[in-house]
SETORLO-94793 format. One record per residue (C-alpha): residue number from 1; residue in three letters; x, y, z. Coordinates in steps of 0.25 Angstrom, whole numbers, plus 5000, padded with zeros to 4 digits. Example, Ala and Ser with C-alpha at 12.3 -4.5 7.8 and 13.67 -1.06 7.14 Angstrom:
% residues 2
+-----+-----+------+------+------+
!   n ! res !   xx !   yy !   zz !
+-----+-----+------+------+------+
!   1 ! ALA ! 5049 ! 4982 ! 5031 !
!   2 ! SER ! 5055 ! 4996 ! 5029 !
+-----+-----+------+------+------+
END
This chain:
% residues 331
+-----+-----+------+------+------+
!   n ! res !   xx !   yy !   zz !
+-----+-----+------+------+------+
!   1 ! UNK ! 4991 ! 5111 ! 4977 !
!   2 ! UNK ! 4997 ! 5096 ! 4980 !
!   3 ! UNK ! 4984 ! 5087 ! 4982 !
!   4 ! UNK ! 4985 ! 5081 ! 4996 !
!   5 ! UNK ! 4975 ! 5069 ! 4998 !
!   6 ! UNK ! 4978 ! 5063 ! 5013 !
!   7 ! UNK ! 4991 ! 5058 ! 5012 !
!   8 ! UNK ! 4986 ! 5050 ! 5001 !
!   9 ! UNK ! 4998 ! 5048 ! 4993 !
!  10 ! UNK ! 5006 ! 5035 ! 4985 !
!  11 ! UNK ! 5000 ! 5026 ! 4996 !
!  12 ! UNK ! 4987 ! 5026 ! 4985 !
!  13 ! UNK ! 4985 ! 5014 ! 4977 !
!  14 ! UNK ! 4999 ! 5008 ! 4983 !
!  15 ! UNK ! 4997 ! 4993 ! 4987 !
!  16 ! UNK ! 5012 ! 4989 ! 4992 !
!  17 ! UNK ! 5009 ! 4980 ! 5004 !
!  18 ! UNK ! 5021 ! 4974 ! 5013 !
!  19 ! UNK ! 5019 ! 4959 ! 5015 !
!  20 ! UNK ! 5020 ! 4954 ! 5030 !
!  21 ! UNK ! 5010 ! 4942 ! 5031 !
!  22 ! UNK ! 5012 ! 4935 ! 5019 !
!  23 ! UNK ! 5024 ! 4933 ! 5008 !
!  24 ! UNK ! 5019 ! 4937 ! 4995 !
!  25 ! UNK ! 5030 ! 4928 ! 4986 !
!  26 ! UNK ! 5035 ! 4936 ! 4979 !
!  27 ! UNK ! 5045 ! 4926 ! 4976 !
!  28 ! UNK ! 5034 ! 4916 ! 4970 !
!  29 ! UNK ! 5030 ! 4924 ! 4957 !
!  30 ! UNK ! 5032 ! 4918 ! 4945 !
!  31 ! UNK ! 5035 ! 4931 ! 4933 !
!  32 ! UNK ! 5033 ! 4932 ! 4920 !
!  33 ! UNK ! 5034 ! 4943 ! 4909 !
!  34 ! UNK ! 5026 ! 4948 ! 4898 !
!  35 ! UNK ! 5032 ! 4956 ! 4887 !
!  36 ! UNK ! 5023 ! 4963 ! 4878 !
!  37 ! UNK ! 5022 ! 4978 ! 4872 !
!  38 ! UNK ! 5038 ! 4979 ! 4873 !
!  39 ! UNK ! 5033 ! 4977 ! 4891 !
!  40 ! UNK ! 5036 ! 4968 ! 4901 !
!  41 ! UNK ! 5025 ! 4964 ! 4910 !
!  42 ! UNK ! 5029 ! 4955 ! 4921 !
!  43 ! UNK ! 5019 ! 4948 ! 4931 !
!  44 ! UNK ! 5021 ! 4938 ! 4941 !
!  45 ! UNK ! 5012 ! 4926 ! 4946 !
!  46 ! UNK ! 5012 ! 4918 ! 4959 !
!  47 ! UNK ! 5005 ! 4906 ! 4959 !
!  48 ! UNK ! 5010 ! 4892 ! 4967 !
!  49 ! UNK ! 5007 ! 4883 ! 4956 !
!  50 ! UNK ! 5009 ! 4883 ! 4942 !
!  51 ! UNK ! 5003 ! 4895 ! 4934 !
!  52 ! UNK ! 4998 ! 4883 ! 4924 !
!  53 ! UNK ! 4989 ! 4878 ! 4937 !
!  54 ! UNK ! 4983 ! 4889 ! 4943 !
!  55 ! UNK ! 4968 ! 4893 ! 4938 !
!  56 ! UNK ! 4968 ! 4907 ! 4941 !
!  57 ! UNK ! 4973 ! 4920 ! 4941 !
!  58 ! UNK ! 4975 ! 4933 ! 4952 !
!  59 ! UNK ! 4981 ! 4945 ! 4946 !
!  60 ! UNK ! 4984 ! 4955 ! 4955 !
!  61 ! UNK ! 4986 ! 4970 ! 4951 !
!  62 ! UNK ! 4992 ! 4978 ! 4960 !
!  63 ! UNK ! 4992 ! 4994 ! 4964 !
!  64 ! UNK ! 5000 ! 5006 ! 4959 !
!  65 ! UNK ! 5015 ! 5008 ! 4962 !
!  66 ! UNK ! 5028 ! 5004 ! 4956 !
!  67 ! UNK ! 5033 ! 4995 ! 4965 !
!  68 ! UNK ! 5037 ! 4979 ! 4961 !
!  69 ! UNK ! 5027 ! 4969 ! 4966 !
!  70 ! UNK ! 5034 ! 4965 ! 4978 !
!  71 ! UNK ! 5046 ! 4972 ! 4984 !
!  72 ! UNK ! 5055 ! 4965 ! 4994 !
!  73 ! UNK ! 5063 ! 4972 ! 5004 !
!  74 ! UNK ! 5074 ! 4963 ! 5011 !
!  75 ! UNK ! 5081 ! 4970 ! 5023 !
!  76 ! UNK ! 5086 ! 4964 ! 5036 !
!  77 ! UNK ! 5082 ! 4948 ! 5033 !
!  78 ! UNK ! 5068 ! 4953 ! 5030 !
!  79 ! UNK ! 5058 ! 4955 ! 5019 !
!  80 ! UNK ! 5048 ! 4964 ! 5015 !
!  81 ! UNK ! 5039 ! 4964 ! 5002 !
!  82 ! UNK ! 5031 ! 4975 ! 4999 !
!  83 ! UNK ! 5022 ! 4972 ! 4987 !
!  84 ! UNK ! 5011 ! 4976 ! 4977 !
!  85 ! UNK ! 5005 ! 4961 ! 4979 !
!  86 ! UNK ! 4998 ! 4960 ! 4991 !
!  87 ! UNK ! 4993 ! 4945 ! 4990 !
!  88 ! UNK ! 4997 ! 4934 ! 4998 !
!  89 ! UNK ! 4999 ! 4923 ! 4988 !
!  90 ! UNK ! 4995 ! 4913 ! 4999 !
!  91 ! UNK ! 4981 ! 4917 ! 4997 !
!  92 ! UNK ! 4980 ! 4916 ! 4981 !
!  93 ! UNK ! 4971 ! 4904 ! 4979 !
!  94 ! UNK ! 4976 ! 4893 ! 4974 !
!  95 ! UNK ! 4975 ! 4892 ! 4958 !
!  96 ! UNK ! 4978 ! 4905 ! 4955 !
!  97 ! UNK ! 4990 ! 4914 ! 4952 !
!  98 ! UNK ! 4994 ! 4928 ! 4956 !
!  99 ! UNK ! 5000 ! 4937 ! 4944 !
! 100 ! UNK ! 5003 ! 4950 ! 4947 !
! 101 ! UNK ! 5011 ! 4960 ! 4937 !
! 102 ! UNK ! 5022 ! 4970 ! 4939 !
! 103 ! UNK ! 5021 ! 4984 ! 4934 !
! 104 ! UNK ! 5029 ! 4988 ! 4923 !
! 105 ! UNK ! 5044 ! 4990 ! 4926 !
! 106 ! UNK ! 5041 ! 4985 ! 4939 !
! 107 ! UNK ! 5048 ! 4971 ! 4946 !
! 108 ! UNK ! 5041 ! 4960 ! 4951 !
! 109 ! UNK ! 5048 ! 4963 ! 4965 !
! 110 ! UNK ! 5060 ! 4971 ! 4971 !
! 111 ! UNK ! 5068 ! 4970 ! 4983 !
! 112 ! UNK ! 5074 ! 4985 ! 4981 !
! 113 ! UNK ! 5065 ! 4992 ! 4991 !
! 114 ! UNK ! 5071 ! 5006 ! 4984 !
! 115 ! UNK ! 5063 ! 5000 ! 4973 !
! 116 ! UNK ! 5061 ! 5012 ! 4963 !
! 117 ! UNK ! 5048 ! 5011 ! 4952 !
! 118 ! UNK ! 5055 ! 5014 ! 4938 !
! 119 ! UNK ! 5049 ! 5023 ! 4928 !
! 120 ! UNK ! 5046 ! 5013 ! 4917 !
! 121 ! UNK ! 5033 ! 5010 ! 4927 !
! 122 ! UNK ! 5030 ! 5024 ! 4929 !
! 123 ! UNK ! 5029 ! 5025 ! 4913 !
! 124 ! UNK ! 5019 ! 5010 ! 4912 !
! 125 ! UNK ! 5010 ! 5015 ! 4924 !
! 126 ! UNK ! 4996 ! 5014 ! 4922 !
! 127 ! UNK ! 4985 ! 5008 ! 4921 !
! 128 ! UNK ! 4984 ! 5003 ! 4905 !
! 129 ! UNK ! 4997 ! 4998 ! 4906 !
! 130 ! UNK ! 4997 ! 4988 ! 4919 !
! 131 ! UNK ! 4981 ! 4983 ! 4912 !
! 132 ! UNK ! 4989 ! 4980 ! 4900 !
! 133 ! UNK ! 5000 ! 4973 ! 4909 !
! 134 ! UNK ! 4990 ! 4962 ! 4918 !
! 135 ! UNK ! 4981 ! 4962 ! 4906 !
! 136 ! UNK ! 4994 ! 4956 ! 4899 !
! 137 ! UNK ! 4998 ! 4948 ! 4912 !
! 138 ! UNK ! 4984 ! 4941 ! 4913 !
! 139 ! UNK ! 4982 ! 4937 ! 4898 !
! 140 ! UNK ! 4998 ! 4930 ! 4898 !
! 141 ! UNK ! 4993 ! 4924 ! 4912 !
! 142 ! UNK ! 4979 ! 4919 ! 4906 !
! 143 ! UNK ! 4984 ! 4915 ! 4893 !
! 144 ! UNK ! 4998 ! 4908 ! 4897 !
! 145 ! UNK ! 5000 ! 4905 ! 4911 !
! 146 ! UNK ! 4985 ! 4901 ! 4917 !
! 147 ! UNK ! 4975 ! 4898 ! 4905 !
! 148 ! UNK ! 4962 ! 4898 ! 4908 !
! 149 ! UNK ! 4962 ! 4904 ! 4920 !
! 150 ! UNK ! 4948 ! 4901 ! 4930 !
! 151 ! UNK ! 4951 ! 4915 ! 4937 !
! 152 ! UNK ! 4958 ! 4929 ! 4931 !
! 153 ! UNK ! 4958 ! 4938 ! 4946 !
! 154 ! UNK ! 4963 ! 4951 ! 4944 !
! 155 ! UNK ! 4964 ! 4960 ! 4957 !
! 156 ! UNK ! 4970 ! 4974 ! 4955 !
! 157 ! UNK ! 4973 ! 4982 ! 4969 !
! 158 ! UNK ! 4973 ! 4997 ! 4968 !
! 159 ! UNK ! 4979 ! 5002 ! 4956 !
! 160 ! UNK ! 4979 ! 4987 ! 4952 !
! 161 ! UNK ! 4962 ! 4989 ! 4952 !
! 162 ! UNK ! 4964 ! 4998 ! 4939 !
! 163 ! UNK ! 4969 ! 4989 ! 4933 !
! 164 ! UNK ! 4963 ! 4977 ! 4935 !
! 165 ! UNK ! 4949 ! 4985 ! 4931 !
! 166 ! UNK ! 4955 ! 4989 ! 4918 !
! 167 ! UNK ! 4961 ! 4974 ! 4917 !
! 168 ! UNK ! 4947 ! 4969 ! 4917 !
! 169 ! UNK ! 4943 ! 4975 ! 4905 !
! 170 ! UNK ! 4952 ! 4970 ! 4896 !
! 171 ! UNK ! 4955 ! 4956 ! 4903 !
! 172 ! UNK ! 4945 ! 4947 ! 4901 !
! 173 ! UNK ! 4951 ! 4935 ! 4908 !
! 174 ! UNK ! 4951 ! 4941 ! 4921 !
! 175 ! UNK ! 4939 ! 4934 ! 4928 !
! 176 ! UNK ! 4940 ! 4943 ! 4943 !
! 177 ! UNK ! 4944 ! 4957 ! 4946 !
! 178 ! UNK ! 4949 ! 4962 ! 4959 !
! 179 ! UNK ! 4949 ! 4977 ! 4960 !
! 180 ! UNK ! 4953 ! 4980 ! 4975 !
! 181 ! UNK ! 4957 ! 4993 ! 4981 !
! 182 ! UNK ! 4952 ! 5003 ! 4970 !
! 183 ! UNK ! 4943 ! 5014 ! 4966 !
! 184 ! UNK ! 4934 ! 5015 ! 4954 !
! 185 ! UNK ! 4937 ! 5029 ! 4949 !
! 186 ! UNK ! 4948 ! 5034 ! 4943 !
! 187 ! UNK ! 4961 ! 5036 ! 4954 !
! 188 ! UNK ! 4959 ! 5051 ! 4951 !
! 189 ! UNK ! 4947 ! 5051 ! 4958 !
! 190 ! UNK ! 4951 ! 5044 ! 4970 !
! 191 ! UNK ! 4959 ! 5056 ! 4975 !
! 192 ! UNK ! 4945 ! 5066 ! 4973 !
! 193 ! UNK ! 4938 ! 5054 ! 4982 !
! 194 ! UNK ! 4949 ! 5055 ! 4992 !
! 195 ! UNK ! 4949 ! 5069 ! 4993 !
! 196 ! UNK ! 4935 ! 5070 ! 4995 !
! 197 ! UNK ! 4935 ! 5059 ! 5006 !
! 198 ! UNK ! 4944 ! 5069 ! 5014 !
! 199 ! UNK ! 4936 ! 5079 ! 5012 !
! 200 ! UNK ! 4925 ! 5071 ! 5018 !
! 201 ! UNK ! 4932 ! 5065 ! 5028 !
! 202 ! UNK ! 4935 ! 5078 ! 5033 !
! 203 ! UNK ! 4951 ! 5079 ! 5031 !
! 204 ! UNK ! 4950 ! 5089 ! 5020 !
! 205 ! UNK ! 4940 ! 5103 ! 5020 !
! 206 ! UNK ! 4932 ! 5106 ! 5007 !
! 207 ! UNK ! 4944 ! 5117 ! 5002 !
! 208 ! UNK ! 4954 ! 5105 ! 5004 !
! 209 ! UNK ! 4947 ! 5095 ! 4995 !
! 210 ! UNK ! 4945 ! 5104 ! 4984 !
! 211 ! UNK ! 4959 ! 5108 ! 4985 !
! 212 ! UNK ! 4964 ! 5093 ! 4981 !
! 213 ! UNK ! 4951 ! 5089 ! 4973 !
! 214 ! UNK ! 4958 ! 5101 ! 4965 !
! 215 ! UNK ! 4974 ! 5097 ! 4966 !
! 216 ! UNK ! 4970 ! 5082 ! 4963 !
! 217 ! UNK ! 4961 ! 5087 ! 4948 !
! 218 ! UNK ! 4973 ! 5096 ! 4946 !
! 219 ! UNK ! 4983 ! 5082 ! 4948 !
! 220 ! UNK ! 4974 ! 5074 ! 4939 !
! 221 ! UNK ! 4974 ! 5085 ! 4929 !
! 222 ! UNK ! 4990 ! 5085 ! 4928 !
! 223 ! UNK ! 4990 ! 5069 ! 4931 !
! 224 ! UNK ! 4981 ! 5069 ! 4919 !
! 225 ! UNK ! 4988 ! 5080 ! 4909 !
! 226 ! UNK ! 5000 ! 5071 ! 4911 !
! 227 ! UNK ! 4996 ! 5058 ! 4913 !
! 228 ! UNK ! 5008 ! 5049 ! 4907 !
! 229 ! UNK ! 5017 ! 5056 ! 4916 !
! 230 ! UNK ! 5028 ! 5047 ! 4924 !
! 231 ! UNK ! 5035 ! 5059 ! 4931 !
! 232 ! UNK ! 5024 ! 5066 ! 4939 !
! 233 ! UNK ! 5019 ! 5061 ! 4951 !
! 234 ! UNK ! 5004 ! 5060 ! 4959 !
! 235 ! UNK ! 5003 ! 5053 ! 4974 !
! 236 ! UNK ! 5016 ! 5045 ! 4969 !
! 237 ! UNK ! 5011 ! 5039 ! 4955 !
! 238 ! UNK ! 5013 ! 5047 ! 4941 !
! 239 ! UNK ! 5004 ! 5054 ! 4935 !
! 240 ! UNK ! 5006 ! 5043 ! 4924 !
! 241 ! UNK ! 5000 ! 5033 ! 4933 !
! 242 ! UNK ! 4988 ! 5041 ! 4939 !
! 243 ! UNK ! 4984 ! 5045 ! 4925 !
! 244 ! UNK ! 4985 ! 5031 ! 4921 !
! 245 ! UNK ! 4976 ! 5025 ! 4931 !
! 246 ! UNK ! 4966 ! 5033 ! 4930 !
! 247 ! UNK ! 4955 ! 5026 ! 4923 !
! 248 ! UNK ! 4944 ! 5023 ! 4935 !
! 249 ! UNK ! 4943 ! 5008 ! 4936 !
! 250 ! UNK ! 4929 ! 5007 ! 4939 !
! 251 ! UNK ! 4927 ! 5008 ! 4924 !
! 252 ! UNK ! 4935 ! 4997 ! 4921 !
! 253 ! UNK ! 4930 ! 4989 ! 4932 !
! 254 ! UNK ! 4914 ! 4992 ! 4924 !
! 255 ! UNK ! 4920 ! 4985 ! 4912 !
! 256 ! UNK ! 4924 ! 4973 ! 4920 !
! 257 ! UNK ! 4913 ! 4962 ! 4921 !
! 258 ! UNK ! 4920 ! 4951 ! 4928 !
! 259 ! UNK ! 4919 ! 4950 ! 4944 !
! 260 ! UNK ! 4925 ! 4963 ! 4952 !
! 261 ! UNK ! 4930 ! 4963 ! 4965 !
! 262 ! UNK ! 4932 ! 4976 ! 4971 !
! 263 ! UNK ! 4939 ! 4978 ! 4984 !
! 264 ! UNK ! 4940 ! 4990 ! 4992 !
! 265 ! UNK ! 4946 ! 4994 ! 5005 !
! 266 ! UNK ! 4937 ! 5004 ! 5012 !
! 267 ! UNK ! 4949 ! 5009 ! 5020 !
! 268 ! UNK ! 4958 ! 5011 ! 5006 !
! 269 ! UNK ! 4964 ! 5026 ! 5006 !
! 270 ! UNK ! 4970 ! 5023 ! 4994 !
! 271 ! UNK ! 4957 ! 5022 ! 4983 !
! 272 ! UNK ! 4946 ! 5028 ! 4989 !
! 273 ! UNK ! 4934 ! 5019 ! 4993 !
! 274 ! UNK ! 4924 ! 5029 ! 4985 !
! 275 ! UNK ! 4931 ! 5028 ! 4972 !
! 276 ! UNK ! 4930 ! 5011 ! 4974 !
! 277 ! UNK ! 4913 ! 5012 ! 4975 !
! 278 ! UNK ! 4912 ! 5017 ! 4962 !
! 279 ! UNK ! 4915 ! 5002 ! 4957 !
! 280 ! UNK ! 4903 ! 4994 ! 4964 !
! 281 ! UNK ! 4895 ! 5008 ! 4962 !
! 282 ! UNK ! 4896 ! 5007 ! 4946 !
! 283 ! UNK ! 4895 ! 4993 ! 4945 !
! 284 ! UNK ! 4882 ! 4992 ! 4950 !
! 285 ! UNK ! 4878 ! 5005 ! 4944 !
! 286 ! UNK ! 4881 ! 4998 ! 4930 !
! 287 ! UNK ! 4877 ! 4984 ! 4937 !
! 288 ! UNK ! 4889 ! 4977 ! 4935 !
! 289 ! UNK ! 4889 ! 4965 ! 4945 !
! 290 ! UNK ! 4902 ! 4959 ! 4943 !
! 291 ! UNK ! 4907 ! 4967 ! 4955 !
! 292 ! UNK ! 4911 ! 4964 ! 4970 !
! 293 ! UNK ! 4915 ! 4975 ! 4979 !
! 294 ! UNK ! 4922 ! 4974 ! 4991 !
! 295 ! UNK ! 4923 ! 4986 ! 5000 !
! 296 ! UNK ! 4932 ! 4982 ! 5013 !
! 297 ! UNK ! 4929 ! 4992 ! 5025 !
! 298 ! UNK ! 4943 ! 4990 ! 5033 !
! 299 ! UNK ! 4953 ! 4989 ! 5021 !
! 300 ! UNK ! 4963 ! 4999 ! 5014 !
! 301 ! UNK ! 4969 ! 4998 ! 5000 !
! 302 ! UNK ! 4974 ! 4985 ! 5002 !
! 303 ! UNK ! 4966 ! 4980 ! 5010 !
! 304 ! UNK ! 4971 ! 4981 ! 5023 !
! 305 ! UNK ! 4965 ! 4984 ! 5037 !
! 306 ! UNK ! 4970 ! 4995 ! 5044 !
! 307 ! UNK ! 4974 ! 4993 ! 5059 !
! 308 ! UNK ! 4963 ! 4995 ! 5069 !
! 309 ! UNK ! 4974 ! 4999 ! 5082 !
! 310 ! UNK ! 4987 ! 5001 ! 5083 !
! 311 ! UNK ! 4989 ! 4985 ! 5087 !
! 312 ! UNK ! 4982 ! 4981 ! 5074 !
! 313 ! UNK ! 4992 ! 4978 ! 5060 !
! 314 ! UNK ! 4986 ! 4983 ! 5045 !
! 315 ! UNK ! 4979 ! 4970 ! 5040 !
! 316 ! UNK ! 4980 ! 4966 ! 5025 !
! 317 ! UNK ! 4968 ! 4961 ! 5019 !
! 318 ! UNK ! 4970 ! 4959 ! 5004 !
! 319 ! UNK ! 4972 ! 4945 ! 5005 !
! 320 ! UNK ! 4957 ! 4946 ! 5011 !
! 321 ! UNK ! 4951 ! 4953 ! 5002 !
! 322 ! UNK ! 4958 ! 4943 ! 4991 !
! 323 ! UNK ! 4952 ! 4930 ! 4998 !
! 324 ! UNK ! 4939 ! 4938 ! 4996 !
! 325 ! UNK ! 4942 ! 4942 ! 4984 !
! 326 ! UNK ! 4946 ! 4928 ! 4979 !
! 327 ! UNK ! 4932 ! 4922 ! 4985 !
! 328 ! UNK ! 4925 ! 4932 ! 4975 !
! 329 ! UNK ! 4931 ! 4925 ! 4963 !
! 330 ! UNK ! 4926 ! 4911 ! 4967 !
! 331 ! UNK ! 4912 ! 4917 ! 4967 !
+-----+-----+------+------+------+
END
């Protein structure tokens, strides 16, 4: 039986955003390369003033998909940019520079709106290998381009939160870590929550939910009996990429004692809010107090507000929740 969990489909852990009230200038990143291993790593930095003058540094780490950073669609005198980067670079304080990193074989930006992924980043997916790559980008960035940094801010967004947990173990000039929009226990488990919560919520019966708690074990299983696989799929990613970012973050994040800030939207139908607690719940349980955790009643996966009536527009609030955020690391 195919598992069916409530139209729940390659929507999860997505974070592509269409731009309307600011311009995120593209056109403004400066690239660079680092070759290493017989790989490329490229990664871009905006910043208004010299990199040799700013004091600080924002890494960002984005969510899953194959997709360049920003894509630009030109059509009829107008423009539209859909990107992985949802940050108006308006609002980054002054003194700091924003470095984000493109996935492997993937550009920095695209005007083909046929864009299609290529396989070389099927075949790099996971989670070791995109540690591996920011680890690389913030030691060139620490070491050559801003020395001495006062501030290392690391935020990862969804997918980008597994990450930037396993990054703080092994980066030890990262001074701040933001973990917004994801759970604690391992992806897998997120689907059993879900599951359960229909079940609760009265959308499924009893026999129903036993029925996928039983089709999603049996999809694990073969996930798991073939887990570098590049050519079989689940809910759009490859078997390869599920069974690569499996590792529940929570555990990385107990390593971690430098200042935590996690965010949540309470409305997020992409990670379930059940499978976030488990972070502030094991940290006092092994009283670890270098954790802030931020639990927004209105917000979805990327932190927006959904309309009240019919006469009221979606309303982003990332940029909130970064000002907030930001506040944070001054104290």
């Amino acid at each position: 039986m195919k598992l069916k969990l409530l139209n729940l489909t390659v929507l999860l852990f997505l974070s592509t955003l269409t731009f309307g009230q600011f311009h995120p200038k593209y056109d403004e990143y400066k690239h660079f390369s680092i070759h290493k291993k017989g790989d490329t790593i490229n990664y871009h930095i905006y910043s208004p003033i010299d990199l040799k003058e700013t004091e600080g540094i924002i890494l960002f780490i984005q969510g899953s998909g194959g997709q360049p950073l920003f894509k630009i669609i030109k059509e009829n005198g107008s423009e539209t940019i859909q990107s992985q980067v949802p940050f108006n670079p308006d609002k980054i304080p002054d003194g700091f520079a924003f470095v984000v990193v493109s996935k492997k074989c993937l550009p920095f930006s695209t005007e083909d709106k046929n864009f299609e992924t290529p396989q070389c980043y099927y075949e790099n997916e996971g989670l070791d290998y995109r540690v591996w790559q920011y680890n690389e980008v913030l030691n060139q960035v620490v070491k050559k381009q801003i020395k001495t940094p006062k501030k290392v801010i690391v935020i990862g967004h969804s997918e980008g939160t597994d990450v930037a947990a396993k990054l703080g173990t092994i980066n030890k000039s990262i001074t701040h870590l933001g973990f917004w929009a994801g759970g604690g226990h391992t992806q897998y488990y997120d689907f059993a929550l879900f599951i359960r919560k229909a079940l609760s919520e009265g959308k499924i019966d009893e026999e129903t939910a036993i029925q996928q708690m039983d089709s999603l074990l049996a999809q694990i299983n073969n996930i798991e009996t073939d887990p570098n696989s590049t050519s079989k799929y689940w809910l759009g990613h490859t078997y390869r990429r599920w069974s690569h970012f499996s590792e529940p973050p929570v555990e990385n994040l107990l390593k971690i004692n430098i200042p935590v800030f996690v965010a949540f939207g309470a409305n997020d139908v992409s990670v379930p809010v059940e499978s976030a607690l488990i972070i502030p719940i094991e940290f006092a349980r092994l009283k670890k107090n270098n954790l802030t955790f931020r639990l927004y009643p209105d917000y979805d996966h990327s932190f927006n507000s959904a309309p009240t009536n019919e006469n009221v527009n979606w309303e982003s609030h990332w940029m909130d929740v970064f000002d907030e955020f930001m506040e944070w690391t001054n104290n």
